[in-house]
ZAMAR-461137 format. One record per residue (C-alpha): residue in three letters; x, y, z. Coordinates in steps of 0.05 Angstrom, whole numbers, plus 5000, padded with zeros to 4 digits. Layout:
BEGIN
 code   c1   c2   c3
  ALA    X    Y    Z
...
This chain:
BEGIN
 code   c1   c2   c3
  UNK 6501 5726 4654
  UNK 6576 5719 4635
  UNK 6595 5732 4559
  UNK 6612 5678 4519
  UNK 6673 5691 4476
  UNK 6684 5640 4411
  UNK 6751 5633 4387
  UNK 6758 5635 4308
  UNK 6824 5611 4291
  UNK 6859 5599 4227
  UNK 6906 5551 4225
  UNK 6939 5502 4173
  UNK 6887 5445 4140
  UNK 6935 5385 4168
  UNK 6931 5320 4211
  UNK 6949 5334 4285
  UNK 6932 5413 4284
  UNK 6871 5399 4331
  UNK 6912 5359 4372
  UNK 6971 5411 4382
  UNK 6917 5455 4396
  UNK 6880 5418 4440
  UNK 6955 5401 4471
  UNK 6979 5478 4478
  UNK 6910 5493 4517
  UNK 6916 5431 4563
  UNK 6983 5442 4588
  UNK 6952 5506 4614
  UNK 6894 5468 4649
  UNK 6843 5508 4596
  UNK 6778 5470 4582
  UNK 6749 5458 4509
  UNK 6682 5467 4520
  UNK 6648 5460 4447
  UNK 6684 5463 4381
  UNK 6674 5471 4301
  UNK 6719 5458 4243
  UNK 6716 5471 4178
  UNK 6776 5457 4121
  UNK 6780 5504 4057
  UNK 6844 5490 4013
  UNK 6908 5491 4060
  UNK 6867 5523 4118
  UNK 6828 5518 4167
  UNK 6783 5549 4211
  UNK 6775 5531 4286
  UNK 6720 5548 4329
  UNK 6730 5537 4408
  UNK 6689 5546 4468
  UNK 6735 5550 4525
  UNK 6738 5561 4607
  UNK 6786 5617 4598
  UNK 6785 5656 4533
  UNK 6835 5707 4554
  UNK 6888 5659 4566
  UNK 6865 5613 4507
  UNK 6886 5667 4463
  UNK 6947 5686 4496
  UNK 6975 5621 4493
  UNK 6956 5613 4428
  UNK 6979 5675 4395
  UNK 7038 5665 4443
  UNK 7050 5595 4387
  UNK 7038 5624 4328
  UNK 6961 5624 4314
  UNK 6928 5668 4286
  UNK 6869 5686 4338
């Protein structure tokens, strides 16, 4: 059985962060496969499911998120 490996990411509690997100992963043909948000204050924390978790976060840290 493969490990499944949730991405917890906080990120800034604004329209269009999802999108960029979603954007950033794209571009590197990485699948969203489930998802969660939650805002608190100014934040926010993202929770992805994706194909490729190793290279989600690597791109991601890569532009600026905190993974």
């Amino acid at each position: 059985m493969a490990k499944t490996n949730f991405l917890k990411i906080i990120a800034d509690n604004r329209p269009g962060t999802i999108a960029a997100i979603s954007r950033l992963l794209a571009r590197k043909k990485i699948n969203i496969e489930d998802m969660n948000a939650v805002g608190f204050g100014e934040k926010g924390l993202i929770i992805l499911l994706t194909s490729d978790s190793a290279k989600a976060v690597e791109v991601l840290q890569e532009n600026g998120y905190s993974v």
